[in-house]
Short mmCIF file of the C-alpha atoms (twelve columns), coordinates in Angstrom:
data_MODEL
# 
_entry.id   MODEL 
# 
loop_
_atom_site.group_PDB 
_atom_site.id 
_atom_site.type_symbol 
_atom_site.label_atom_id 
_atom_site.label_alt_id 
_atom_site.label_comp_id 
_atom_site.label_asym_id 
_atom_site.label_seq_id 
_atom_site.Cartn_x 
_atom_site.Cartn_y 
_atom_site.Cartn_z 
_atom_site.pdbx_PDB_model_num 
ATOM 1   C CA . UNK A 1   -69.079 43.896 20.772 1 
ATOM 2   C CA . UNK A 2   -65.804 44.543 23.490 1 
ATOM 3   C CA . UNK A 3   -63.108 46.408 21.703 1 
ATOM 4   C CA . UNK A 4   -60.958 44.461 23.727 1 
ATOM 5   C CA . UNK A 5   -62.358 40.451 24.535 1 
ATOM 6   C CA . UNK A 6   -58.836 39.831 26.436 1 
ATOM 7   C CA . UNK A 7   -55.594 41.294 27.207 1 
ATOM 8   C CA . UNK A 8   -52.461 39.881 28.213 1 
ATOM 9   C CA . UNK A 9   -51.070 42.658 30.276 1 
ATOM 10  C CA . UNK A 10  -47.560 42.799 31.568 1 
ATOM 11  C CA . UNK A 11  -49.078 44.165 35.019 1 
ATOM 12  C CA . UNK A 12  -49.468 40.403 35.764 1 
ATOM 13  C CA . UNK A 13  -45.668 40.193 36.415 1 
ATOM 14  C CA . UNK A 14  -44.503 36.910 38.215 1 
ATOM 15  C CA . UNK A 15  -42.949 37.113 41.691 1 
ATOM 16  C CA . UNK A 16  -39.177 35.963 41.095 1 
ATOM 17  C CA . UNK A 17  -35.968 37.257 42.362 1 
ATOM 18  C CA . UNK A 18  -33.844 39.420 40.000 1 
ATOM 19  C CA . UNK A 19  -30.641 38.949 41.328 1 
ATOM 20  C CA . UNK A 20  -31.336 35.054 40.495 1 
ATOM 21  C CA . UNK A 21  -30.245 34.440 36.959 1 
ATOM 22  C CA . UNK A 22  -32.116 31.276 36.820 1 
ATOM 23  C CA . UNK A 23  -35.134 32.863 38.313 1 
ATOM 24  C CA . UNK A 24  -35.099 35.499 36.169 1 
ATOM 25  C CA . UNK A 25  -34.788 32.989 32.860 1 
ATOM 26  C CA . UNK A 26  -38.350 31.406 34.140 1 
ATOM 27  C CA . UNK A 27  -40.178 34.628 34.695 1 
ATOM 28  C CA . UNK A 28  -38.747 35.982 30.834 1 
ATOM 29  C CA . UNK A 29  -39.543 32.249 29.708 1 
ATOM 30  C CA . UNK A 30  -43.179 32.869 30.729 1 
ATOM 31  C CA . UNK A 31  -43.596 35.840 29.244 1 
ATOM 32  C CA . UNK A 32  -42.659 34.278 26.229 1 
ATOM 33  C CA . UNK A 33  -44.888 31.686 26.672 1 
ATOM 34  C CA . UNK A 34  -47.642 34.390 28.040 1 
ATOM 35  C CA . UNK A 35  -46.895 36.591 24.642 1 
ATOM 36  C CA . UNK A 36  -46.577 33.154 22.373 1 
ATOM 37  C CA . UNK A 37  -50.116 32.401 23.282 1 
ATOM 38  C CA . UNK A 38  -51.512 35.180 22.696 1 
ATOM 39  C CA . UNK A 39  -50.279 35.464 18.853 1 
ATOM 40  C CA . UNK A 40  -51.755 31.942 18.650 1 
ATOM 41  C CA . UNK A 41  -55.194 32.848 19.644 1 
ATOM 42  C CA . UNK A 42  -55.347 35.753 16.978 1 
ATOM 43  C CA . UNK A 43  -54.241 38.117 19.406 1 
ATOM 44  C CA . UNK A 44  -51.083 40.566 19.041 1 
ATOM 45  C CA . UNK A 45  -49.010 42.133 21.843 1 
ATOM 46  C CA . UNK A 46  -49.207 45.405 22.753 1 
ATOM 47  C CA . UNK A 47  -49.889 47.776 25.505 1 
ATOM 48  C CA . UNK A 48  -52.235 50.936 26.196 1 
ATOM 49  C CA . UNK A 49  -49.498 53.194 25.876 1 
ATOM 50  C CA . UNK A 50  -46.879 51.587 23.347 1 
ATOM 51  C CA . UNK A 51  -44.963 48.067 23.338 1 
ATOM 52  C CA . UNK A 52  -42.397 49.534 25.789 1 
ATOM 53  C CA . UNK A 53  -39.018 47.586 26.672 1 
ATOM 54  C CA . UNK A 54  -41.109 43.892 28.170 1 
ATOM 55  C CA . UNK A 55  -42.677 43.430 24.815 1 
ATOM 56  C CA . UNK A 56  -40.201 45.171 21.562 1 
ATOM 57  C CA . UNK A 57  -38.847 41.931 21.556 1 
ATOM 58  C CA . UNK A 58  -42.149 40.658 20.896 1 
ATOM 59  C CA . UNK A 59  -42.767 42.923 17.607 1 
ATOM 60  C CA . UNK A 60  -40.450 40.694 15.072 1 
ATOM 61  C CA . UNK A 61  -42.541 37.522 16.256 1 
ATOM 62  C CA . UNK A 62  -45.897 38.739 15.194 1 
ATOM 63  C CA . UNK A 63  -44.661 41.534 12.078 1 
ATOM 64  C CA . UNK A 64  -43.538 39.948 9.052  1 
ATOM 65  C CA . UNK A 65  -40.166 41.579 7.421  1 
ATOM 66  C CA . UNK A 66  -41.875 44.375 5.694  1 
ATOM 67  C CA . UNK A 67  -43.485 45.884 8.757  1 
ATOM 68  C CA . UNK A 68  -40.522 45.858 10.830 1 
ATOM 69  C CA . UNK A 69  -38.555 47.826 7.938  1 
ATOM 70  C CA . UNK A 70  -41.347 50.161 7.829  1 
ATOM 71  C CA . UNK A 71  -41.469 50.633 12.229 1 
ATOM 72  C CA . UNK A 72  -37.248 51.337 11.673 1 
ATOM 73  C CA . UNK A 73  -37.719 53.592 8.965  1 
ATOM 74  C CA . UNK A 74  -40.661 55.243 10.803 1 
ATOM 75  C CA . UNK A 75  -38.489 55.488 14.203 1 
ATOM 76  C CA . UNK A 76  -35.431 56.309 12.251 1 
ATOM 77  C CA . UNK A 77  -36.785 59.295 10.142 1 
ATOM 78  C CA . UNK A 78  -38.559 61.102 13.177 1 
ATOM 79  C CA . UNK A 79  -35.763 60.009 15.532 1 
ATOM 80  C CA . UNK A 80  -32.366 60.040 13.664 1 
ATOM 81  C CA . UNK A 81  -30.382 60.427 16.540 1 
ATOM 82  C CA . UNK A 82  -32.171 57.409 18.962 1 
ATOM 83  C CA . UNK A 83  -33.077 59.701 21.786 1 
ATOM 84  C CA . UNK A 84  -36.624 58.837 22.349 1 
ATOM 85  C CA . UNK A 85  -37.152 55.958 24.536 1 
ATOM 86  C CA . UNK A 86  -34.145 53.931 23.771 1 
ATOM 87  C CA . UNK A 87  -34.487 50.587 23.500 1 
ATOM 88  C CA . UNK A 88  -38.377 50.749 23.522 1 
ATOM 89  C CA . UNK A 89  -39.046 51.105 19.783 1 
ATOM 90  C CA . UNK A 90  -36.523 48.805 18.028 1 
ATOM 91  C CA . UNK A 91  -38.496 45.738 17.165 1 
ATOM 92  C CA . UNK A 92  -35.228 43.721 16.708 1 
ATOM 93  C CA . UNK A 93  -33.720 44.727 20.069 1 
ATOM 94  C CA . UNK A 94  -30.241 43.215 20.785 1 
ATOM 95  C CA . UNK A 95  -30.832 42.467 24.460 1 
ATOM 96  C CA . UNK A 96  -34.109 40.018 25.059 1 
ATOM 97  C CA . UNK A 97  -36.954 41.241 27.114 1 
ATOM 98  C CA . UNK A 98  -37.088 40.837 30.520 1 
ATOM 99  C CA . UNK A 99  -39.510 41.017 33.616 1 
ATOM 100 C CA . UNK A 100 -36.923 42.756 35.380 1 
ATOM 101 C CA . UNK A 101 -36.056 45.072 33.326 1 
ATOM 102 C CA . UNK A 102 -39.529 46.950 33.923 1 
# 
């Protein structure tokens, strides 16, 4: 059996203009949609080398309460001062993903 069957990999970015505010709301609403889908079929987001900035805002959609308390209080305790990878590691980001941002 595949470790992997399927993967929904954000290397399949969209062509859109990021200087477009409206074109950039349809690429980050298809992600959603990309990484929505993929919970649905029993899948989980992630990525071969962490979650990374595209896909922390996915974390809170697919951990329940509990595991998100226990990713802050992992990140918090062997990063108290939030200088590895900001932004990459909070699963309750304030600013949504987006395609541009990678």
């Amino acid at each position: 059996m595949p470790r992997r069957a399927g993967a929904v990999s954000d290397r399949r970015q969209p062509l859109f203009d990021p200087d477009d505010a409206a074109d950039r709301a349809r690429a980050d609403a298809a992600a959603d949609d990309l990484f929505a889908l993929a919970r649905e079929l029993g899948g989980t987001v992630s990525g071969e080398h962490g979650v990374g900035k595209l896909k922390v805002c996915q974390l809170s959609a697919q951990w329940d309460d509990a595991a998100v308390g226990a990713q802050e209080a992992i990140k918090r305790a062997l990063d108290p001062e939030g200088l590895f990878n900001p932004g990459t590691k909070d699963p309750r980001p304030v600013a949504p993903s987006s395609w541009a941002a990678q």
